[in-house]
C-alpha positions in Angstrom: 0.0 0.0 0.0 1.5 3.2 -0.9 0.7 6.6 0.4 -1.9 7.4 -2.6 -4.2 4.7 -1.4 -4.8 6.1 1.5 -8.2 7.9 2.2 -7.2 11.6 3.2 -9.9 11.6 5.8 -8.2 8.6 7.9 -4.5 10.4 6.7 -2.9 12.0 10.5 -1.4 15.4 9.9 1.9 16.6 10.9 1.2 19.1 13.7 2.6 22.9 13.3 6.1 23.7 14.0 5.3 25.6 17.0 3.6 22.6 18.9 7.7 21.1 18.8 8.5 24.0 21.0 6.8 22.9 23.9 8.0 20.6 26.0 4.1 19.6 27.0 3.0 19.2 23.8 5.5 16.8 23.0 5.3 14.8 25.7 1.5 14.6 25.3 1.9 14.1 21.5 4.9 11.1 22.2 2.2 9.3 24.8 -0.5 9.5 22.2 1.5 7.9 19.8 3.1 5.7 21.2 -0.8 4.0 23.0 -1.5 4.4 19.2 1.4 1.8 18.4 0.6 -0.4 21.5 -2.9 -0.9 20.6 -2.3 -1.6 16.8 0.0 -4.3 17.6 -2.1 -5.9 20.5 -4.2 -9.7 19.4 -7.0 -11.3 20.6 -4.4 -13.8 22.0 -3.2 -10.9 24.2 -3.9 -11.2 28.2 -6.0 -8.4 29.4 -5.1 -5.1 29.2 -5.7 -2.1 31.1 -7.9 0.3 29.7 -7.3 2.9 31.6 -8.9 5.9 30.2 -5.9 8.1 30.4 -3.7 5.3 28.7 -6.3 4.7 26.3 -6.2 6.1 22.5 -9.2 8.7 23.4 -8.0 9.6 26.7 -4.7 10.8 25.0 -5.7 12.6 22.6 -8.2 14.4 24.5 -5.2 14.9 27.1 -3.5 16.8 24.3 -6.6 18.8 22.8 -6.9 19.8 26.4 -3.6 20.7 26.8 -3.6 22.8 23.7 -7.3 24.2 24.2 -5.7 25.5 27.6 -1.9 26.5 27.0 -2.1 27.4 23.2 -6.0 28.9 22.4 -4.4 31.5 20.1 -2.5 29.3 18.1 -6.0 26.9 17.3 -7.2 26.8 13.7 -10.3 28.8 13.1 -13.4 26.6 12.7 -13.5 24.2 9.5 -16.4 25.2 7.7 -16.3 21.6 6.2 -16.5 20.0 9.4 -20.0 19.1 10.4 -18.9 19.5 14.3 -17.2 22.5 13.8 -20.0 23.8 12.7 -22.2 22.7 15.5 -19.5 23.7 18.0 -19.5 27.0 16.4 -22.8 28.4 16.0 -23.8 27.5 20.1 -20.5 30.0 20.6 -21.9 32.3 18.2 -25.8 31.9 19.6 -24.3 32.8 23.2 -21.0 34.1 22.8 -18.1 32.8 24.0 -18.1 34.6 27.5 -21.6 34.5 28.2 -23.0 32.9 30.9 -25.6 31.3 29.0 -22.6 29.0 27.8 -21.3 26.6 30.0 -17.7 27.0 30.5 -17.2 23.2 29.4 -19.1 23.8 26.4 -16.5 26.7 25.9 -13.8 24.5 26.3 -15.3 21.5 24.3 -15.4 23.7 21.4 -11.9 25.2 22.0 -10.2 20.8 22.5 -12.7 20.1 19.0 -10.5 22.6 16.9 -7.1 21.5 18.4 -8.0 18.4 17.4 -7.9 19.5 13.5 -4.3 20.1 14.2 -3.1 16.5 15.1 -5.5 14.0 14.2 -7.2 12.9 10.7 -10.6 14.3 9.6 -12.6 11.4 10.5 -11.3 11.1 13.8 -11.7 14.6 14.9 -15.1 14.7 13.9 -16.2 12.1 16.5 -16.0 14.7 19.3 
């Protein structure tokens, strides 16, 4: 399989430059790949594994988004207008405003770990939350 058989939408991006400059980020990205290579290789004939939500594919990557949601909010793509959740995301923020408090503050921040997730993980995957 070469790299043009590959659907773009399952494809994971290389993250920005600036995410290499912080020593968080990297250590959050390096944990979410490397659960990421656990996992593929594991079998059915594999004993039990922990599944540990924090050790766990989604529990790193949200670790990340959070992380960059938090540390990085300026650096965050602007919404995807081809992204369905994006867009969902986007117009409660836009109905409320972001600092009103009509908007829970999660829902703030859910929006905020949604877009960091356009910078690290494939299309299909970041529209799942």
């Amino acid at each position: 399989m070469s790299a043009e058989d590959l659907n773009p939408e399952e494809q994971w991006p290389l993250p920005p430059a600036w995410m290499w400059d912080c020593a968080e980020c990297v250590r959050r990205y390096e944990a979410m790949k490397h659960v990421q290579a656990v996992i593929a290789g594991l079998t059915a004939e594999d004993p039990g594994v922990d599944w540990d939500v924090t050790d766990s594919i989604v529990g790193t990557q949200i670790s990340l988004s959070r992380h960059l949601a938090d540390a990085h909010r300026e650096a965050l793509p602007d919404w995807d207008p081809a992204c369905p959740a994006c867009a969902g995301h986007r117009a409660g923020v836009a109905k409320t405003g972001e600092r009103s408090p009509d908007l829970l503050p999660g829902a703030v921040m859910a929006a905020a770990e949604h877009r960091a997730r356009h910078l690290f993980a494939p299309p299909r995957i970041v529209g799942l939350m």
